[in-house]
C-alpha positions as CSV (number, residue, x, y, z in Angstrom):
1,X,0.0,0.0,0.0
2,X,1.3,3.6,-0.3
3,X,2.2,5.7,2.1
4,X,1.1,9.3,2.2
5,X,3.3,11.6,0.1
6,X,4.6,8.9,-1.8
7,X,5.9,10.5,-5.4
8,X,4.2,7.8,-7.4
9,X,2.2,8.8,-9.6
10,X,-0.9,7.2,-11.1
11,X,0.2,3.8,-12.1
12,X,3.1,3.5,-9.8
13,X,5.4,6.0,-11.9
14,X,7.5,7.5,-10.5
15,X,7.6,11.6,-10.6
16,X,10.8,12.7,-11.6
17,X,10.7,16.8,-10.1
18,X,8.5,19.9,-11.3
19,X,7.0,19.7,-14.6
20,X,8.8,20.8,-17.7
21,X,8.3,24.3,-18.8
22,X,6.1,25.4,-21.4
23,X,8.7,26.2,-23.7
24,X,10.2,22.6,-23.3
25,X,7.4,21.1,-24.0
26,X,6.7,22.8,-27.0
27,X,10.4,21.6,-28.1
28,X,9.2,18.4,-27.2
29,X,6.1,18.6,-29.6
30,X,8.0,20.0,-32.4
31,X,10.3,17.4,-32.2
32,X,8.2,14.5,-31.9
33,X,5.9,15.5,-35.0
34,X,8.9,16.1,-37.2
35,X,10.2,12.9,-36.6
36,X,6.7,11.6,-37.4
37,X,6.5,13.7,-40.6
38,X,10.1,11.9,-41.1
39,X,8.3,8.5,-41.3
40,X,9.6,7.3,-37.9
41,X,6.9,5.2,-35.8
42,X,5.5,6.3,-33.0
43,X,6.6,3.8,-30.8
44,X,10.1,5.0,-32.0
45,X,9.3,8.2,-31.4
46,X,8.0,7.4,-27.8
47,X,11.4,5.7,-27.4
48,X,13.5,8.6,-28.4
49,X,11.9,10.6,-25.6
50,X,11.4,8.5,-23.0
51,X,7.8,8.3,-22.9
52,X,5.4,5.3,-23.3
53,X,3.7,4.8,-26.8
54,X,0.3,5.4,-25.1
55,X,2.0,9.3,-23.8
56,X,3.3,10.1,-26.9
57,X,0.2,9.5,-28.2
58,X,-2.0,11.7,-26.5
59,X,0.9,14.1,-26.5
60,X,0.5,14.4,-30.2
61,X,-3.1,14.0,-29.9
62,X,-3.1,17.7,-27.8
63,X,-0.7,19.1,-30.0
64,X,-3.1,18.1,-33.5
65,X,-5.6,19.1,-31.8
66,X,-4.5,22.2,-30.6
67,X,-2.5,23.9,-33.5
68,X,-4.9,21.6,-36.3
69,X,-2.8,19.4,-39.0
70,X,-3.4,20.1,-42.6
71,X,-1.5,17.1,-44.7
């Protein structure tokens, strides 16, 4: 059972400090769709930054959703 204040987060991961900042994560997005406009997968993509293919998903999921996509 966890103890109170534990720094895992939902599904037992782990919280690594403060969230990034904006700017970061808009680094993060720009990079991730380019390499997805490159023809990389995105379970490669979710492997190049750390994340899980699930995260990277709904990462790019805000980001299309957010700034639209037009092929």
């Amino acid at each position: 059972m966890a103890e109170v204040g534990s720094t895992a987060g939902i599904g037992g991961a782990a919280m690594s400090g403060p969230p990034p900042a904006p700017q970061e994560t808009a680094k993060r997005a720009l990079r991730m769709l380019q390499r997805l406009i490159a023809g990389s997968t995105l379970t490669e993509v979710a492997a190049g930054e750390g994340l899980s293919p699930r995260r990277a998903r709904e990462l790019v999921a805000e980001v299309v959703a957010q700034r639209g996509y037009d092929p």
